[in-house]
GUNUTOR-501213 format. One line per 10 residues: number of its first residue (from 0); their letters; for each residue x, y, z of N, C-alpha, C, O, CB. Coordinates in steps of 0.1 Angstrom, whole numbers, always signed. Glycine has a CB too. Example, Ala and Ser with C-alpha at 12.3 -4.5 7.8 and 13.67 -1.06 7.14 Angstrom:
// residues 2
0	AS	+132 -57 +78 +123 -45 +78 +132 -33 +78 +142 -33 +85 +113 -45 +90 | +128 -22 +71 +137 -11 +71 +129 +0 +79 +134 +11 +80 +141 -6 +57
// end
This chain:
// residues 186
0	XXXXXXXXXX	+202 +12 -178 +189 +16 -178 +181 +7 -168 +181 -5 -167 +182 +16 -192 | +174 +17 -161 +163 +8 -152 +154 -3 -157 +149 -1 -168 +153 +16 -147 | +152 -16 -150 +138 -22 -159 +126 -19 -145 +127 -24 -134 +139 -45 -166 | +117 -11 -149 +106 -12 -144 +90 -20 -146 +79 -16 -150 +106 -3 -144 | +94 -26 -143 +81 -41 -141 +65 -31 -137 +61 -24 -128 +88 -55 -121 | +59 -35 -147 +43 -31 -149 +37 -40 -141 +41 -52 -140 +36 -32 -164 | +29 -36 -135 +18 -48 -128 +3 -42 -128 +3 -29 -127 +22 -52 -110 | -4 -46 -128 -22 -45 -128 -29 -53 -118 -28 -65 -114 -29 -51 -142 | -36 -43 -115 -41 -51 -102 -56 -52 -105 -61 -44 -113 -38 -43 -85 | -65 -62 -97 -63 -67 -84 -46 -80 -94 -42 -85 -105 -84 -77 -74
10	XXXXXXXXXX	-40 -80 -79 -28 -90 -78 -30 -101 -76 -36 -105 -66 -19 -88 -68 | -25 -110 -90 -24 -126 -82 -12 -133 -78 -1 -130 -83 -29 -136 -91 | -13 -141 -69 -2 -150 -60 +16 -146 -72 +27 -141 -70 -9 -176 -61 | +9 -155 -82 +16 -154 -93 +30 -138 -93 +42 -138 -89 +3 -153 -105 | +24 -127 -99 +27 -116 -98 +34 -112 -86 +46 -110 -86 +18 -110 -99 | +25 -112 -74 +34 -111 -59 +46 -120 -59 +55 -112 -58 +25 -116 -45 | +49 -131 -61 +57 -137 -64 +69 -133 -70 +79 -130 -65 +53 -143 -68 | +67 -134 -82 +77 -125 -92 +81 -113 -92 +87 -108 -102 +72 -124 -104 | +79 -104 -76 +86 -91 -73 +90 -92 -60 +85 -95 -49 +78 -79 -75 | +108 -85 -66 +114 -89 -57 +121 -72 -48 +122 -62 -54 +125 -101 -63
20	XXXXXXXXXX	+123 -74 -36 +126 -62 -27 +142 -53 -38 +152 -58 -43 +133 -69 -6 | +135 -40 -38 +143 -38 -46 +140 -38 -61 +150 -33 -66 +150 -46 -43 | +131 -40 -71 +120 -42 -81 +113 -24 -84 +102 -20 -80 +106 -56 -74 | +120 -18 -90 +110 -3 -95 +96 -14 -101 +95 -23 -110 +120 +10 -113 | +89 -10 -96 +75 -7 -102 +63 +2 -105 +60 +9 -96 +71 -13 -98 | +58 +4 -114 +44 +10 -119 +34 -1 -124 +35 -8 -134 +46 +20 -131 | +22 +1 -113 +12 +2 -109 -2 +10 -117 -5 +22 -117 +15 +5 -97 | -10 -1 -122 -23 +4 -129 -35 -3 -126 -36 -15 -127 -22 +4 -143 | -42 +3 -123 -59 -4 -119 -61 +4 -104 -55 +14 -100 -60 -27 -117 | -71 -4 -98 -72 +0 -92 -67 -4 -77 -67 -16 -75 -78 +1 -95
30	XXXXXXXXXX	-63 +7 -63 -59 +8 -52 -69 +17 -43 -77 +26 -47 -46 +11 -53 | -66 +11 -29 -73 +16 -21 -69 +24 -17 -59 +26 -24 -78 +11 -15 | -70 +33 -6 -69 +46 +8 -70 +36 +18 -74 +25 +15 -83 +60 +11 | -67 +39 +27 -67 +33 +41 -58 +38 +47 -47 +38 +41 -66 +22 +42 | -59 +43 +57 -49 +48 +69 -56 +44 +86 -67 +39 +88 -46 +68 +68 | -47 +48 +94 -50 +39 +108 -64 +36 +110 -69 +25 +108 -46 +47 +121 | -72 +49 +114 -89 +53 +119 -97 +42 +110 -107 +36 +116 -94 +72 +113 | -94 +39 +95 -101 +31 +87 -95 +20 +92 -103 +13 +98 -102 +34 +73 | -85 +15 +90 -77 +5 +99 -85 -4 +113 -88 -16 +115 -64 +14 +105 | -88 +7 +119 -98 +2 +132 -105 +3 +131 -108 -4 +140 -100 +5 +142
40	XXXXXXXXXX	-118 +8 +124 -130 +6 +118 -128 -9 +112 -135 -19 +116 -133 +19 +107 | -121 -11 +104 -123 -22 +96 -121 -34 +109 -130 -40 +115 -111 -22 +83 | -110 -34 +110 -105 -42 +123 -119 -46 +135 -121 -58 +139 -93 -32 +132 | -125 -37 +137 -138 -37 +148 -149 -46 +139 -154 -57 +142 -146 -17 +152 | -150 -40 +125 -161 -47 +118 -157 -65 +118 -165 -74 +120 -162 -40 +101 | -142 -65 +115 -138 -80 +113 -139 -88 +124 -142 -100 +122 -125 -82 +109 | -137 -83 +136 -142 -91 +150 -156 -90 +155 -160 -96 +165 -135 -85 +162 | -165 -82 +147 -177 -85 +147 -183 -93 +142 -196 -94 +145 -181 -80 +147 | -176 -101 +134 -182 -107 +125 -188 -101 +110 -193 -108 +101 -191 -111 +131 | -186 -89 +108 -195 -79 +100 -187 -77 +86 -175 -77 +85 -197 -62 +107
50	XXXXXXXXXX	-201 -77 +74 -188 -79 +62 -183 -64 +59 -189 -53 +61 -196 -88 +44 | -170 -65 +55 -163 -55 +49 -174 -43 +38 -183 -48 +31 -151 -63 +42 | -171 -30 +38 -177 -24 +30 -167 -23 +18 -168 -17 +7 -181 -13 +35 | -159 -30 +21 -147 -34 +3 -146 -48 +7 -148 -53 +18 -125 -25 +1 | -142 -53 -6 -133 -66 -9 -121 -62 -9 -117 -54 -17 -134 -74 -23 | -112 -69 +1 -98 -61 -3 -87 -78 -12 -75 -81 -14 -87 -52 +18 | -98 -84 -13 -95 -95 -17 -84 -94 -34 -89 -91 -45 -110 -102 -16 | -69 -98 -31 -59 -97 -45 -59 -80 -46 -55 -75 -57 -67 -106 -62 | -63 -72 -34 -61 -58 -38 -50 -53 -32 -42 -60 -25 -71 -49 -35 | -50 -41 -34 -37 -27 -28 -40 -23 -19 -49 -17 -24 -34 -12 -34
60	XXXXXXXXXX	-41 -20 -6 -39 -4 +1 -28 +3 +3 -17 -1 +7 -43 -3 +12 | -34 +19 +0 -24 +26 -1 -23 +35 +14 -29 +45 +18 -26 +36 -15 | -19 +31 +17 -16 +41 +34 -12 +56 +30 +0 +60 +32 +0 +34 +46 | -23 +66 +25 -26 +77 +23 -39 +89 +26 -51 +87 +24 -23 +75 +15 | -35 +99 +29 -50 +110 +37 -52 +115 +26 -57 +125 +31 -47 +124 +51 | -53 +117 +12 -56 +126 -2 -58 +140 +5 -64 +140 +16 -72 +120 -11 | -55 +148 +2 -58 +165 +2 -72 +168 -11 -73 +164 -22 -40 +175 -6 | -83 +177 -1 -89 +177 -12 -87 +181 -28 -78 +190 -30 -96 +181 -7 | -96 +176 -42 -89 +182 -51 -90 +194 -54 -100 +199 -49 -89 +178 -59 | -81 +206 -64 -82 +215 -67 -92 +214 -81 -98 +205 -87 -69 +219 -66
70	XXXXXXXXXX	-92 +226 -83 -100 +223 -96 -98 +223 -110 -92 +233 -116 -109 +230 -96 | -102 +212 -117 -99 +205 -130 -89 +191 -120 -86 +180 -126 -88 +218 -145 | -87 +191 -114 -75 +176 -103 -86 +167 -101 -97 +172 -100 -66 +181 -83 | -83 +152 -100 -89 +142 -99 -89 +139 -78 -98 +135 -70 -80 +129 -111 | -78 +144 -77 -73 +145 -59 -63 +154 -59 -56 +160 -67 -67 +130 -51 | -64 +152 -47 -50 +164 -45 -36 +159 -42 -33 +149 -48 -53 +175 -31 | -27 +164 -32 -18 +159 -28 -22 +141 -22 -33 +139 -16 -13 +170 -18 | -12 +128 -24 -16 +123 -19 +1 +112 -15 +4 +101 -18 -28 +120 -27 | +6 +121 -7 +18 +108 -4 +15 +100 +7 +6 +102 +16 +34 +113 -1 | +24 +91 +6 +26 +80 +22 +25 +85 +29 +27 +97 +30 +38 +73 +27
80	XXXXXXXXXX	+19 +77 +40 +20 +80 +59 +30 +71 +61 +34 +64 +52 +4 +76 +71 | +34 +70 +73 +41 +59 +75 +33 +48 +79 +23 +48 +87 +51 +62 +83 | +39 +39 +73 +36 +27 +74 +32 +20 +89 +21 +14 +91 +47 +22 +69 | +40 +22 +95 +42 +14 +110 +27 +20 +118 +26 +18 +130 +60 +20 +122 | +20 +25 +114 +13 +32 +120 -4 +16 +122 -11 +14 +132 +11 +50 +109 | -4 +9 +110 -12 +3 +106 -7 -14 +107 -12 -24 +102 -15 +10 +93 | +9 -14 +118 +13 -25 +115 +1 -34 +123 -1 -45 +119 +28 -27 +118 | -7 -26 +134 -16 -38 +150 -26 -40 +138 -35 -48 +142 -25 -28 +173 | -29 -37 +128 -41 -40 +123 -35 -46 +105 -44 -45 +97 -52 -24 +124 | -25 -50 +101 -20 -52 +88 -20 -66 +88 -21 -70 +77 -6 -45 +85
90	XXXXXXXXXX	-19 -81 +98 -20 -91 +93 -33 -95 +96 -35 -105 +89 -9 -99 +97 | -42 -92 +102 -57 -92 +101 -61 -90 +87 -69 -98 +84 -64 -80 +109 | -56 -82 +76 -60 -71 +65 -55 -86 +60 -63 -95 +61 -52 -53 +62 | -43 -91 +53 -40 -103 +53 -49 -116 +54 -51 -126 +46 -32 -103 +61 | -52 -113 +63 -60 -128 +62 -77 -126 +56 -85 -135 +54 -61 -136 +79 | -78 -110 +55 -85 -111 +42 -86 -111 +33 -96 -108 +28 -90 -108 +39 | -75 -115 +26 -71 -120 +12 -61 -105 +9 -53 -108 +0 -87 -125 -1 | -60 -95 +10 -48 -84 +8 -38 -87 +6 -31 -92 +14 -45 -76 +18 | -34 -87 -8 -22 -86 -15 -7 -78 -14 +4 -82 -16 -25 -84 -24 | -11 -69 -10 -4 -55 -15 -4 -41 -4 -15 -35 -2 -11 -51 -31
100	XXXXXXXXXX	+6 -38 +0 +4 -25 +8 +14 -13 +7 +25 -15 +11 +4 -27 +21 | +11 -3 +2 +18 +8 +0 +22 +17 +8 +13 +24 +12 +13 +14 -7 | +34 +22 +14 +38 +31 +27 +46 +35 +25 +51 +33 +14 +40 +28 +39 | +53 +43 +37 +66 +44 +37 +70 +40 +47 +62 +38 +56 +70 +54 +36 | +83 +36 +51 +93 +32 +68 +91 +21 +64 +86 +17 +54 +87 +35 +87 | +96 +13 +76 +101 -3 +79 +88 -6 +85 +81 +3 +89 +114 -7 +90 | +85 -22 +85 +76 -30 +95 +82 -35 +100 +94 -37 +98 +66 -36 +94 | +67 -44 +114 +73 -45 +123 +76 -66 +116 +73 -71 +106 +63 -39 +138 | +81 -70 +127 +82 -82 +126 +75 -91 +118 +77 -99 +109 +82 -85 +136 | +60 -86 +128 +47 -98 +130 +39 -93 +117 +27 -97 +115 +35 -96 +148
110	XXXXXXXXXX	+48 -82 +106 +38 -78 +95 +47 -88 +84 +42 -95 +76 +37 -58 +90 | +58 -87 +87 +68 -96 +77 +60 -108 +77 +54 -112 +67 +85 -99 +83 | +63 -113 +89 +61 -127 +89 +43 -130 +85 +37 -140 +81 +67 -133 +106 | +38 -120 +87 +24 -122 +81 +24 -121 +62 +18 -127 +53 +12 -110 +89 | +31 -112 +61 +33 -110 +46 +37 -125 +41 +31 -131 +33 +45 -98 +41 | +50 -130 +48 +56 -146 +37 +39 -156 +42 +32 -162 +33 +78 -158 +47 | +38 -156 +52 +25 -168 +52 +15 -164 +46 +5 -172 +47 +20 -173 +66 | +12 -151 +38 +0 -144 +29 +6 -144 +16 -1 -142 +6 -5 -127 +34 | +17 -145 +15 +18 -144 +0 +17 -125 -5 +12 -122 -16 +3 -156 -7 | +21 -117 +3 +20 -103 +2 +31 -92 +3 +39 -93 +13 +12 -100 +9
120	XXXXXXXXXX	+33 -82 -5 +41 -77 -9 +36 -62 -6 +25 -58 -7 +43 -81 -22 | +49 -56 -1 +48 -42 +4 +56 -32 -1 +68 -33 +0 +50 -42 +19 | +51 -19 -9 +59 -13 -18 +58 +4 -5 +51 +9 +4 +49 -14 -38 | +72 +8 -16 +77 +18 -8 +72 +30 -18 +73 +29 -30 +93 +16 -5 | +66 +40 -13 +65 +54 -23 +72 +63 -20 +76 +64 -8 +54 +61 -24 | +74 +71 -28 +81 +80 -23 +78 +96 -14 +74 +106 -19 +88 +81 -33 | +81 +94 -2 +76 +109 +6 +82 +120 -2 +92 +120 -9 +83 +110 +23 | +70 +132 +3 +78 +140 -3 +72 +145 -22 +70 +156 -28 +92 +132 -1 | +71 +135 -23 +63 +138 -39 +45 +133 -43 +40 +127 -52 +74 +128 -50 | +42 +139 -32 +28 +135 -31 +22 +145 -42 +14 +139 -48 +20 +137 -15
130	XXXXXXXXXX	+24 +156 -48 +16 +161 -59 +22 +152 -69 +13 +149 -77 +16 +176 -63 | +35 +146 -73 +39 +144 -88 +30 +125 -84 +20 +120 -90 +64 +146 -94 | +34 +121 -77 +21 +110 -76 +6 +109 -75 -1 +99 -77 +22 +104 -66 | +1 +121 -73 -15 +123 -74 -16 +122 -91 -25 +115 -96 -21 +141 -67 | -5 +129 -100 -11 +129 -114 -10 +114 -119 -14 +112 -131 -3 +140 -125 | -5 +102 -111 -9 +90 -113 -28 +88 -114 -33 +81 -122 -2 +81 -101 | -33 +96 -105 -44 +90 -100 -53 +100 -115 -53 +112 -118 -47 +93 -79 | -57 +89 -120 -68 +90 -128 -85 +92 -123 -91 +101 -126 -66 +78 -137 | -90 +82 -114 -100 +83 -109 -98 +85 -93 -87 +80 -89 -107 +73 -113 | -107 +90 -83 -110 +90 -68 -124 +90 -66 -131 +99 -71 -104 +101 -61
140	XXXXXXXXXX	-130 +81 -58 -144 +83 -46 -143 +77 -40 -137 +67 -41 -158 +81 -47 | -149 +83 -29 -150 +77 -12 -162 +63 -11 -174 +63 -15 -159 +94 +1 | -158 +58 -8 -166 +40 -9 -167 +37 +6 -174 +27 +8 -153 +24 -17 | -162 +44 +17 -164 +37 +31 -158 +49 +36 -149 +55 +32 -156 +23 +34 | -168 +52 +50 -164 +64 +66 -159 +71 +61 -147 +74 +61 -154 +61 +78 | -173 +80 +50 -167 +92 +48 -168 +105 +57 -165 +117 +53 -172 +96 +36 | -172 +100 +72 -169 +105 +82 -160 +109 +85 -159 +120 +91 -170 +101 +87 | -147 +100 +83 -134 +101 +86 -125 +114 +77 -114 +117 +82 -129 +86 +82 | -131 +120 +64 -127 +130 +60 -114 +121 +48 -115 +112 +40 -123 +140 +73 | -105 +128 +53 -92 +126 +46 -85 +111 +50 -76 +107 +43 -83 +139 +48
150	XXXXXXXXXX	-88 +106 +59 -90 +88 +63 -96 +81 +56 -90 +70 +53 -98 +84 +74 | -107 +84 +51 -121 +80 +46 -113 +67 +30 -104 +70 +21 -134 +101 +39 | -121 +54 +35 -117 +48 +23 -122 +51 +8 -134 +53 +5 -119 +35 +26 | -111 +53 +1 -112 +59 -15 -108 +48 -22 -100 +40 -16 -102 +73 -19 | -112 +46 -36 -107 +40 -42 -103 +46 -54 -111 +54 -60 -113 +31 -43 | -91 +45 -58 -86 +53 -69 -81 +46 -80 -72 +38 -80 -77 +61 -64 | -87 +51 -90 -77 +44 -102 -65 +49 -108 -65 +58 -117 -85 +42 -114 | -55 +43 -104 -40 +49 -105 -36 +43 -124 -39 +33 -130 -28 +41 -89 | -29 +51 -129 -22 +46 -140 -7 +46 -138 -5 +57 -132 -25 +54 -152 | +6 +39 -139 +21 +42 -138 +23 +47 -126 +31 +57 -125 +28 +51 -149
160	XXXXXXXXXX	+18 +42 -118 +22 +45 -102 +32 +41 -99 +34 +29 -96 +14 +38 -92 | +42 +48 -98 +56 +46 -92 +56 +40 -75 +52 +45 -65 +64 +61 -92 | +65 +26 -78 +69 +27 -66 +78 +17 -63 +80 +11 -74 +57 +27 -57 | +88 +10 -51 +98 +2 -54 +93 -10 -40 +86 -8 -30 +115 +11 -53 | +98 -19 -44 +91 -34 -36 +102 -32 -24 +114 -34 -26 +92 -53 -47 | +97 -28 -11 +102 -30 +0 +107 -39 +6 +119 -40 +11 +97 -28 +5 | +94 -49 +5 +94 -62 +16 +88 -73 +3 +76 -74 +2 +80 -60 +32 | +94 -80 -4 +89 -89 -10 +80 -101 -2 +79 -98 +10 +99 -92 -18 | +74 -114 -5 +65 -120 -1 +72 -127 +5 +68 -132 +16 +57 -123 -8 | +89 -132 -1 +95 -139 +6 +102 -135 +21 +109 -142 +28 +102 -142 -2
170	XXXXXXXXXX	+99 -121 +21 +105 -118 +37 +119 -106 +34 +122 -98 +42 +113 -135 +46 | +124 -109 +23 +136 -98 +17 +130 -86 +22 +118 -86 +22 +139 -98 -1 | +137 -75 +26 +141 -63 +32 +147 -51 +29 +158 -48 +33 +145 -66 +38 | +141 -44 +24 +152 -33 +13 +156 -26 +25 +168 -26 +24 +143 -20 +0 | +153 -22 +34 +153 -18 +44 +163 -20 +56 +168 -12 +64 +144 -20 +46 | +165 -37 +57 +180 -40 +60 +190 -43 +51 +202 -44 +53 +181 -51 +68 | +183 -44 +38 +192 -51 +23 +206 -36 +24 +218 -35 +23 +175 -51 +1 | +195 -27 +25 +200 -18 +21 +212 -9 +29 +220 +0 +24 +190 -12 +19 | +211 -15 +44 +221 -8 +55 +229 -16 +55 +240 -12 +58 +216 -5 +71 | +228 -27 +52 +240 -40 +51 +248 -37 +41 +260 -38 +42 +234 -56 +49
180	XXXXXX	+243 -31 +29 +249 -34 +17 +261 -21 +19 +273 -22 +17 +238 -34 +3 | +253 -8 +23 +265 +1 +26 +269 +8 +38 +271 +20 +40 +264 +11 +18 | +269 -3 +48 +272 -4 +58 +287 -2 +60 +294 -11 +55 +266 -15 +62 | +295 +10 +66 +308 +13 +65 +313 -1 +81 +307 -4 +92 +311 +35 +67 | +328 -6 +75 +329 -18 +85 +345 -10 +89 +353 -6 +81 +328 -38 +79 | +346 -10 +105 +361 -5 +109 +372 -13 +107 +383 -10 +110 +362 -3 +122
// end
């Protein structure tokens, strides 16, 4: 039997710590939205000097576009984007205290190596099952560029959010862990 490790967020050092690549987890409290467009919005505000319209300080973002909801639904469809999309703007996000980032695919180098010197952890969701992960999401509202539509930063309160630790804080790699391990050798 699986053990799947509970965590509540916002995340401390502590917690990030104690999950390792490879780690089923479910996720409760609250996480953010963010995808690229908000990504550079934010990014523009941080070189302006300009304060954030979130604290992403010990938080999540979830690198997802929500579908609007249907009715009696809290949101609609809401799986991963890929990941790599947000890597030119992900160790910036980092050095505002960001814990935690949710995607799918590999990153790049300069996100790894920003994750071990941040102390941050990057979980994998699963594509593909964006309605059976929306009925995680207990709460949704748009908090920032609700211009952006389905970009638009949301904050959502997730309950047993499935998802598995990609890139732990230490630099581990499910992602090469995983081609190495069943890597056929001639």
């Amino acid at each position: 039997m699986t053990n799947i490790k509970k965590i509540t967020t916002p995340l401390t050092d502590e917690v990030v710590k104690g999950l390792k690549a490879g780690d089923q987890v479910s996720i409760s409290g609250v996480i953010y939205t963010a995808r690229d467009a908000a990504h550079k919005l934010l990014t523009e505000a941080i070189q302006a000097g300009e304060e954030l319209p979130v604290d992403f300080n010990n938080q999540i973002i979830y690198y997802a576009g929500p579908t609007p909801a249907k009715p009696g639904k809290v949101i609609g469809s809401c799986g991963p984007t890929t990941s790599g999309r947000m890597d030119a703007y992900s160790p910036l996000m980092m050095e505002q205290g960001l814990k935690g980032m949710i995607g799918k695919g590999p990153r790049s180098k300069e996100v790894v190596e920003a994750m071990i010197a941040n102390h941050v952890v990057y979980f994998a969701a699963i594509g593909g099952a964006a309605a059976l992960i929306a009925d995680s999401v207990k709460e949704a509202e748009v908090v920032a560029f609700d211009e952006l539509g389905p970009e638009a930063i949301r904050r959502l309160v997730v309950e047993d959010y499935p998802c598995i630790v990609a890139i732990d804080s230490e630099g581990h790699n499910l992602y090469e862990l995983g081609v190495q391990q069943y890597k056929i050798v001639d």
